[in-house]
N, CA, C and O of each residue as an XYZ file, in Angstrom:
280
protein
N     -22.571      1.405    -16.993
C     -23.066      2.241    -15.919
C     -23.471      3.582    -16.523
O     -22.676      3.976    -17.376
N     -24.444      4.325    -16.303
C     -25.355      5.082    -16.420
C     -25.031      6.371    -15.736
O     -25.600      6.447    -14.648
N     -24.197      7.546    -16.074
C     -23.744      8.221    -14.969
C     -24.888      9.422    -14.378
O     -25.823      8.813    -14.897
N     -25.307     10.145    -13.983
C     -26.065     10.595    -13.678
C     -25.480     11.798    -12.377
O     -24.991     11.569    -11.271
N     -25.779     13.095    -13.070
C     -25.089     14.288    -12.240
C     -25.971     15.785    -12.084
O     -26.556     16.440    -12.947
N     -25.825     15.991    -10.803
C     -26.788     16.951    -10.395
C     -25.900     18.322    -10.185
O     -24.671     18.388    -10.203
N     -26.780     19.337     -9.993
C     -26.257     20.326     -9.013
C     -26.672     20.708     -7.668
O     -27.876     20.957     -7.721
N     -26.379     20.811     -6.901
C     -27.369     20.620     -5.851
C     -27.027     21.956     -4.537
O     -25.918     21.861     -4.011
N     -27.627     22.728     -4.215
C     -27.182     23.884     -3.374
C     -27.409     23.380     -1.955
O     -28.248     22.479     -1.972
N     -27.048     23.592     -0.984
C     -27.057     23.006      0.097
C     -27.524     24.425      1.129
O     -27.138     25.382      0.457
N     -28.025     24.861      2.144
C     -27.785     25.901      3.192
C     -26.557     25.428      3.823
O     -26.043     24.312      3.901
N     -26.168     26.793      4.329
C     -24.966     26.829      5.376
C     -24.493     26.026      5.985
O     -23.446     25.490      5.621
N     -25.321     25.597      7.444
C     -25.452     24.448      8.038
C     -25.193     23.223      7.500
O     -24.099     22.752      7.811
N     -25.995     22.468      6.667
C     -25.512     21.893      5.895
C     -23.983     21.452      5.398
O     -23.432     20.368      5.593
N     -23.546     22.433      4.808
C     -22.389     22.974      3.879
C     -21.512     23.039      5.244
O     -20.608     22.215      5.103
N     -21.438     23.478      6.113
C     -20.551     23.680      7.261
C     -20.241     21.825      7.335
O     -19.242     21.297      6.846
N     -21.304     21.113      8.028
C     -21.364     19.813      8.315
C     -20.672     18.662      6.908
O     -19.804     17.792      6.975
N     -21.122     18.925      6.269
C     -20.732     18.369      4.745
C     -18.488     18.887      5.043
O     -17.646     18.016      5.262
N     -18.285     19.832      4.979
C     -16.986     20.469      4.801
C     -16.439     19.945      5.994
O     -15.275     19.572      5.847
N     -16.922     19.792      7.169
C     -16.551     18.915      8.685
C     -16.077     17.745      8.451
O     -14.954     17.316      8.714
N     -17.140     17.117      7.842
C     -16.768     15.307      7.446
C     -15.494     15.327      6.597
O     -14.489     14.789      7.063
N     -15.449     15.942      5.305
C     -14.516     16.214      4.725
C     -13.422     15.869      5.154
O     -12.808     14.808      5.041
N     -13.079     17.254      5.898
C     -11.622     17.370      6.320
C     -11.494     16.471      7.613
O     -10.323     16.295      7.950
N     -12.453     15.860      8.415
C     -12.425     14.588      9.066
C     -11.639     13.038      8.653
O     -10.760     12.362      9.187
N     -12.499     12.904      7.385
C     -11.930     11.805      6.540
C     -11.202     12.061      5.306
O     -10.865     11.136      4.567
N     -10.988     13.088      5.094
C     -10.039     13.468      3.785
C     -10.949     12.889      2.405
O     -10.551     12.898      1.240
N     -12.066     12.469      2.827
C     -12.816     12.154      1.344
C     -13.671     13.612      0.448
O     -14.323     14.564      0.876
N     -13.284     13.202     -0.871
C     -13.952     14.376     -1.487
C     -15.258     14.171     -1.347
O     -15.790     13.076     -1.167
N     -16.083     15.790     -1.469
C     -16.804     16.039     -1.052
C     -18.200     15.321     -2.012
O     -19.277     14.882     -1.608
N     -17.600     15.437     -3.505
C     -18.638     14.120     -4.689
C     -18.440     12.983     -3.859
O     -19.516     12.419     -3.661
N     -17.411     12.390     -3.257
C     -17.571     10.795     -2.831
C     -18.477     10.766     -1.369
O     -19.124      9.903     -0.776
N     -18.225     11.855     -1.193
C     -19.404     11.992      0.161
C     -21.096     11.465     -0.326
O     -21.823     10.492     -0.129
N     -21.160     12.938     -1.156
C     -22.421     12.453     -1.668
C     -22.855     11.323     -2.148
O     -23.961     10.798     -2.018
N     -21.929     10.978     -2.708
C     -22.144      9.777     -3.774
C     -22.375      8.375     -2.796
O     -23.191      7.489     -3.051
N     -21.486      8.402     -1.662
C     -22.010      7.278     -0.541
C     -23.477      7.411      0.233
O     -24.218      6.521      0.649
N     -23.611      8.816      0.268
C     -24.934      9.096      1.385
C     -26.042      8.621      0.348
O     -27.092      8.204      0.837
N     -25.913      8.641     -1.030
C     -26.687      8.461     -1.935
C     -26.875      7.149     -2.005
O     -28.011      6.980     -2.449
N     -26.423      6.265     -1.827
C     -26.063      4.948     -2.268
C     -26.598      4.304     -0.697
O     -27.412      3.381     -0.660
N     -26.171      4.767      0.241
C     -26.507      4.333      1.468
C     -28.281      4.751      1.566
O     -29.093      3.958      2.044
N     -28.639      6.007      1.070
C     -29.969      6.201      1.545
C     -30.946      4.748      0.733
O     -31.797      4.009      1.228
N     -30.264      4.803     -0.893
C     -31.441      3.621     -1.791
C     -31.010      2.390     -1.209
O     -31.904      1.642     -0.815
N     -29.876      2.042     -1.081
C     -30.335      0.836      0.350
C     -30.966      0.503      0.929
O     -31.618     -0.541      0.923
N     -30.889      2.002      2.114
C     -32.418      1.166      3.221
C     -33.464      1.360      2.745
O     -34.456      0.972      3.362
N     -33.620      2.078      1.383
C     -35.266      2.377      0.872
C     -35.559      0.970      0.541
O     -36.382      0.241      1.095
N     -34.629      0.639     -0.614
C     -34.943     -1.383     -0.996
C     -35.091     -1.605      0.231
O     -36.291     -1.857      0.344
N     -34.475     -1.689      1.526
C     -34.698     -2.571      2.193
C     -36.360     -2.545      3.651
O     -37.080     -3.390      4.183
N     -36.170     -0.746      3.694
C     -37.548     -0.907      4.143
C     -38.705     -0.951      3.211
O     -39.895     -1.011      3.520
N     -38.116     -0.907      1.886
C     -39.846     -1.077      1.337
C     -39.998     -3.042      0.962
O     -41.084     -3.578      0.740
N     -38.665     -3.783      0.978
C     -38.912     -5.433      1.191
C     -39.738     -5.763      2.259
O     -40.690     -6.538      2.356
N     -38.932     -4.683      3.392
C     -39.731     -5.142      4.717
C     -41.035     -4.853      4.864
O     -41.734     -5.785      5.263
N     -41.621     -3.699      4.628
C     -43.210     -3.634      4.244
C     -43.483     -4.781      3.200
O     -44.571     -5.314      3.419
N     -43.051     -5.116      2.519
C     -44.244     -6.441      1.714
C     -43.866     -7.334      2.354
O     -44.967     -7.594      2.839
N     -42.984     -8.323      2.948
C     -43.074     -9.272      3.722
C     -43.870     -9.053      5.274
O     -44.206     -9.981      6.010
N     -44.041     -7.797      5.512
C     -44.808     -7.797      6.383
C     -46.598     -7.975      5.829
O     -47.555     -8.565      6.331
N     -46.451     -7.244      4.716
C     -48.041     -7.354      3.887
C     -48.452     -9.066      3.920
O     -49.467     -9.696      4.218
N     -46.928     -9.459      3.389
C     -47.219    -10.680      2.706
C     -47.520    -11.650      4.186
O     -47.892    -12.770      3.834
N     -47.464    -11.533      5.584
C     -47.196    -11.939      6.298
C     -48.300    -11.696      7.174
O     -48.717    -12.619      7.873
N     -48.861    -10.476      7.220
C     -50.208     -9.447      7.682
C     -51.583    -11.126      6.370
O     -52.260    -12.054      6.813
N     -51.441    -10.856      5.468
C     -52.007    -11.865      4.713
C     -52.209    -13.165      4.966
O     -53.295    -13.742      4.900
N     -51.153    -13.640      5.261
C     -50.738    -15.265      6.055
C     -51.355    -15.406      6.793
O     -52.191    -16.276      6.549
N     -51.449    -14.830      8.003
C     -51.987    -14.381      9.216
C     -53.833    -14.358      8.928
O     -54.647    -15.245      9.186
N     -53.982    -13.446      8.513
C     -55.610    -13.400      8.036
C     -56.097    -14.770      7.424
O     -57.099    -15.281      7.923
N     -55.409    -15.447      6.300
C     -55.848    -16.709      5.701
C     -55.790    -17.738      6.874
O     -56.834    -18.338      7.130
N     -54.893    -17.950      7.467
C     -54.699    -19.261      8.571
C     -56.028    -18.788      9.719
O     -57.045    -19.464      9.874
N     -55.881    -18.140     10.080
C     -56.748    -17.345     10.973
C     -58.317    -18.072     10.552
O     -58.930    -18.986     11.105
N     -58.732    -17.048      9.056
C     -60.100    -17.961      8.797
C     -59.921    -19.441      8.642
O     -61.087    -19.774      8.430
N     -59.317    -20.387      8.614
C     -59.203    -21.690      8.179
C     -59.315    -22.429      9.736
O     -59.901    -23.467     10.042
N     -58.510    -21.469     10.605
C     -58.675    -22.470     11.764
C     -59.949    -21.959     12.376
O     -60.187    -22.718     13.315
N     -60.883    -21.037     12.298
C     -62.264    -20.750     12.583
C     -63.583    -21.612     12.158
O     -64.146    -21.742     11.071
N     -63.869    -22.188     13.547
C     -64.802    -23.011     13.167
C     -66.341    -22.722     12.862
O     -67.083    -23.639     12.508
């Protein structure tokens, strides 16, 4: 595994909300990030699968389309 570490400044707001969850769930504030991080490239894989099966599907659609045109 490949570790990979930032610094990252946050505004207030932010930083208020971030320090909320915290002491909500008692998780440190790196494992915070480190889930929101992990959770965001998730749905990216998963909405950018869903755009090409829709491409791939948008495609399908067009080919059957001309074939059944008489």
């Amino acid at each position: 595994m490949r570790m990979v570490t930032c610094s990252t400044r946050l505004y207030e707001p932010e930083n208020e909300k971030l320090l909320k969850i915290k002491e909500e769930t008692g998780i440190c504030i790196s494992s915070l990030i480190r889930e929101a991080v992990c959770d965001y490239l998730e749905t990216k894989e998963g909405i950018q699968a869903k755009q090409i099966d829709d491409c791939f599907f948008q495609d399908y659609e067009e080919t059957s389309t001309e074939v059944s045109s008489p």
